[in-house]
Every structure is written in C-alpha cells, then in structure tokens.
NUDO-771889 format. One record per residue (C-alpha): x, y, z; residue number from 1. Coordinates in Angstrom, 3 decimals. Example, Ala and Ser with C-alpha at 12.3 -4.5 7.8 and 13.67 -1.06 7.14 Angstrom:
2
12.300,-4.500,7.800,1
13.670,-1.060,7.140,2
***
This chain:
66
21.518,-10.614,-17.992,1
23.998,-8.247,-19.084,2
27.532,-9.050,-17.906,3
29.527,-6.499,-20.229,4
32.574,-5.566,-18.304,5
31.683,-1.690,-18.602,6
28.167,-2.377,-16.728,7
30.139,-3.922,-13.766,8
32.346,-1.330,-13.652,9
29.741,1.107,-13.756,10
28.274,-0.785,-10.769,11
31.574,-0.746,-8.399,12
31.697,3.002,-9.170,13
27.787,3.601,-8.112,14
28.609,1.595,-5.053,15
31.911,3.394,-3.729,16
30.825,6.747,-4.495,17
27.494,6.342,-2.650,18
30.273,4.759,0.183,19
32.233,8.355,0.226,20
28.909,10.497,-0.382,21
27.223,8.418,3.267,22
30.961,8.811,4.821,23
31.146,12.621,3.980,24
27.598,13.486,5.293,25
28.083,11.087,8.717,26
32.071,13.123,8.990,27
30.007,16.206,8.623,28
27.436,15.567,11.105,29
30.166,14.337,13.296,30
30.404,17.529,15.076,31
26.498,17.435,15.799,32
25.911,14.021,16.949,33
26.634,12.617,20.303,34
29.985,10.589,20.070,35
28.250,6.719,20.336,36
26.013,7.369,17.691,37
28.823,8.639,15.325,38
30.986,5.354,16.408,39
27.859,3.348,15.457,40
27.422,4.851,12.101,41
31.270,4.264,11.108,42
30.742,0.554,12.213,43
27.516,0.408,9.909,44
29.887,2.211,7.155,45
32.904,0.101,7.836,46
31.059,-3.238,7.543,47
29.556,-2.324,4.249,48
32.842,-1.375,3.103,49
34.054,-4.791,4.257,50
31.035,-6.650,2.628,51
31.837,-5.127,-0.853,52
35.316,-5.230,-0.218,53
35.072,-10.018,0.227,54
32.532,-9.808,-2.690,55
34.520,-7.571,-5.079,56
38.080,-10.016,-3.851,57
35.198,-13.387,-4.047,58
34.097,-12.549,-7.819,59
37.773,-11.372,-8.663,60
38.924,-14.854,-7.499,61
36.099,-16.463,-9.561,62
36.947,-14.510,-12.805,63
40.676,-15.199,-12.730,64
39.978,-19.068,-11.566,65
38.175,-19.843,-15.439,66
***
C-alpha cells in the first residue's frame, strides 16, 4: 500500500470536492424539492462532512502522536 503523502492528499481533495459538487446540485435543486426532503439531504451531507471531518482530525492525531 502506497502511503506517499501526495496520494493522501490527492484523496482529501477527491473527497471534498465531490462534498461541494453533491452540496451545489442538492442547493440547486433546493428550489424544486419540497422543503423536508431538502432538510434531509443537508443532514445526509452534513454527517458525511462530519464523518470525514473526526477521521481526517483521528489520523492527524495519529501522525503527529509517532
């Protein structure tokens, strides 16, 4: 397994722009869907956000605990 600092980074990247790309197409559809189902997709959003938000602070913690 390839743990080059460049790969990981590449990784974070994938992960937050695939974030903003699901965020900008749920805001957009915003207008179109009924207002529970819009509050339901920012919760789905927002806990994936929070997930890769304690794993990202978890592995930080690791790296700077060697």
């Amino acid at each position: 397994m390839n743990n080059c600092p460049l790969e990981s980074e590449r990784k974070i990247m994938l992960f937050l722009v695939a974030a903003l790309l699901l965020m900008g197409i749920m805001l957009g559809t915003a207008a179109h869907l009924p207002a529970p189902v819009t509050l339901v997709a920012a919760a789905v959003i927002a806990g994936w956000l929070l997930v890769f938000f304690l794993r990202e602070r978890r592995h930080h913690a690791e790296v700077t605990s060697r």
